[in-house]
C-alpha positions, 0 to 999 in steps of 0.5 A: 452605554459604556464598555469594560475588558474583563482582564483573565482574572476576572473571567476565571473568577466568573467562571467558577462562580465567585461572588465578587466577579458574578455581582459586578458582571451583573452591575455591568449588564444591568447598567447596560454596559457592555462586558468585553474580552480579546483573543489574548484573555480568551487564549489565557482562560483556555489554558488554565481550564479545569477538567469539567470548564470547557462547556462553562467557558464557552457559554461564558465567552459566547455572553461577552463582547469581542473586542478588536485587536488589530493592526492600531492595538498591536501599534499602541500595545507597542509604544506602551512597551517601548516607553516604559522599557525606556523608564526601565520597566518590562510590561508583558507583550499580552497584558499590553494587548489586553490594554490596547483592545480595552482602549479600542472600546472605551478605555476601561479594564477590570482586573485583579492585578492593576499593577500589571497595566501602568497606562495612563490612558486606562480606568482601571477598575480592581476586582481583586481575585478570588473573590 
């Protein structure tokens, strides 16, 4: 059994209910993967919520594994920073988060934006958003 982070735009896509994010979460579950989120993607839904979302996202988080962020994610979110600084790219503080705790549980990240998570270290898996 393996585990994915679900980035925020696949939780939004699966919040409202749109087809391409509702049949993967389903494969993952069936698969008998685990389906992950952090503090960073629950904070950025929570933000976005619609009027009428709030019930739906709970339910939706409380179905979902936590995975950490800790003292070794904010170490490696970090080093991801500052090394592409040093190649002269900025990668946000969040998304760098978002990768680390997705390492913390085996390494894999679906998302609808994969150019925001350069790490060589992940297997991104593109759910492209909206659909």
């Amino acid at each position: 059994m393996g585990g994915v982070l679900l980035d925020t735009t696949v939780l939004i896509d699966a919040l409202r209910g749109r087809q391409g994010a509702t049949t993967r979460l389903r494969e993952i579950h069936e698969s008998g993967d685990a389906a992950y989120i952090c503090a960073i993607n629950v904070e950025e839904t929570v933000r976005g919520l619609r009027p009428g979302e709030h019930d739906a996202a709970r339910r939706l988080f409380q179905g979902l594994r936590l995975a950490p962020l800790g003292h070794e994610e904010g170490w490696q979110a970090g080093e991801w920073r500052r090394a592409h600084a040093g190649r002269g790219r900025t990668l946000a503080q969040a998304d760098c988060l978002i990768a680390a705790a997705a390492l913390s549980v085996g390494g894999r990240l679906a998302t609808g934006n994969p150019k925001d998570f350069p790490m060589t270290e992940l297997t991104i898996e593109h759910w492209p958003a909206g659909t």
